[in-house]
C-alpha positions as CSV (number, residue, x, y, z in Angstrom):
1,X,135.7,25.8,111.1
2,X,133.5,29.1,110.8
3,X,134.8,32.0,109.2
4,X,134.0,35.4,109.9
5,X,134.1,37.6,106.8
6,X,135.7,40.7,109.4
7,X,138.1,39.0,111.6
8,X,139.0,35.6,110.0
9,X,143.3,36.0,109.4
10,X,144.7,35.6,105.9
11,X,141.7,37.0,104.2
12,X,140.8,39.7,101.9
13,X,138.1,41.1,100.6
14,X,136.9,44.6,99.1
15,X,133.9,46.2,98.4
16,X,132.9,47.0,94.8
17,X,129.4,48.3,92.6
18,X,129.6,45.1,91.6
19,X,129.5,43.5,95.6
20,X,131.7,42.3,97.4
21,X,135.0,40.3,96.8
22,X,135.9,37.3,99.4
23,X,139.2,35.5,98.7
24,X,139.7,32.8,101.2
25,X,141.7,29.7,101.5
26,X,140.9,26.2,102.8
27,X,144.0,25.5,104.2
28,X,143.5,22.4,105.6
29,X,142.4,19.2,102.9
30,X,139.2,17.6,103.8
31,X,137.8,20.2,106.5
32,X,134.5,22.0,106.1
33,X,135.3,25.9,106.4
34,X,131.9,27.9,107.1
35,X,131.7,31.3,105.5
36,X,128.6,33.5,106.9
37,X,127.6,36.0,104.5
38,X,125.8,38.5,106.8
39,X,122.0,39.3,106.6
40,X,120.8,41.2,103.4
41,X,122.8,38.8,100.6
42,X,120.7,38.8,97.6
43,X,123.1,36.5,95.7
44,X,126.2,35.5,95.0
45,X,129.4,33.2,93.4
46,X,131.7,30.7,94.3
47,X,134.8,29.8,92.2
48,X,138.0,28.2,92.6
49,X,140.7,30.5,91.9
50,X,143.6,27.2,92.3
51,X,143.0,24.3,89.4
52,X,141.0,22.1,92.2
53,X,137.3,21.0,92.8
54,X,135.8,22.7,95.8
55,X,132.5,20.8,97.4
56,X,129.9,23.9,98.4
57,X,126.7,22.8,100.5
58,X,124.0,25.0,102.2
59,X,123.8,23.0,105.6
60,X,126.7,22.2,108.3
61,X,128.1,18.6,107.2
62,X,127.0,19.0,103.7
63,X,130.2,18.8,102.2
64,X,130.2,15.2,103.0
65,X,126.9,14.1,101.7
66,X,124.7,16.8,100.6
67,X,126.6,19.1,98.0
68,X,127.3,20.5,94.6
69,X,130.7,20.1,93.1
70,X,132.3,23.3,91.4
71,X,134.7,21.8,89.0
72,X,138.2,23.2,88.6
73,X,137.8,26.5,86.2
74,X,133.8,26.6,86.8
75,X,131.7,28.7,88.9
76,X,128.3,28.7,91.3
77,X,126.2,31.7,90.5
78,X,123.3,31.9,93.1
79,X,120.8,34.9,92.2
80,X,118.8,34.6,95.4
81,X,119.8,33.8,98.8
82,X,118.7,31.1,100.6
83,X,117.6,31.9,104.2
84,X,120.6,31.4,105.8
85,X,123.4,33.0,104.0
86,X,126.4,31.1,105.7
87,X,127.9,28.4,103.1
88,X,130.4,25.5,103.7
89,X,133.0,24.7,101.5
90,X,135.3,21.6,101.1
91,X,138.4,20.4,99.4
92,X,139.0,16.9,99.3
93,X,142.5,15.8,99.0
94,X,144.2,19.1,98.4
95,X,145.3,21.6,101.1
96,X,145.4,25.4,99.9
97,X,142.1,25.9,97.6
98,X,142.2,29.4,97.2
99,X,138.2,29.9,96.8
100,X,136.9,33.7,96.0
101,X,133.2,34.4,96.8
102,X,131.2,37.3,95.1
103,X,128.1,38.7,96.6
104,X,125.9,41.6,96.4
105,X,123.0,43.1,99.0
């Protein structure tokens, strides 16, 4: 399911010096949500803001084979970008992950 960071419903974000704040939620358990960054990320973070493990991979279908676990409190920090700047996240088994995603350009 792709999400687009402008039009996607339910989601916030804002706009800091810092970067810029994404709060989305993966509403459905066990579905790979895409979230494209935009061109010009130069890094960013991933955390689960709900007490659950969220699956983050680089690649579409990642989250079923190919990924890094963020434990429930923990957090991905990226300093670079890879060249595509769209991630997929996944939770299995729990509906309602709240994930927030931090990145700067």
């Amino acid at each position: 399911m792709a999400v687009s960071l402008l039009s996607f419903v339910g989601v916030s974000y804002s706009q800091t010096a810092l970067g810029i704040t994404y709060q989305t939620t993966l509403t459905i358990a066990d579905t790979e949500y895409a979230v494209s960054l935009g061109q010009g990320v130069k890094g960013f973070s991933v955390q689960c803001q709900s007490a659950n493990d969220v699956r983050l991979a680089f690649a579409t279908g990642g989250t079923a084979s190919k990924y890094w676990t963020i434990k429930s409190g923990g957090i991905y920090y990226s300093p670079s970008i890879l060249s595509s700047p769209t991630l997929y996240l996944r939770c299995v088994g729990v509906a309602g992950a709240v994930v927030e995603i931090e990145y700067w350009k």
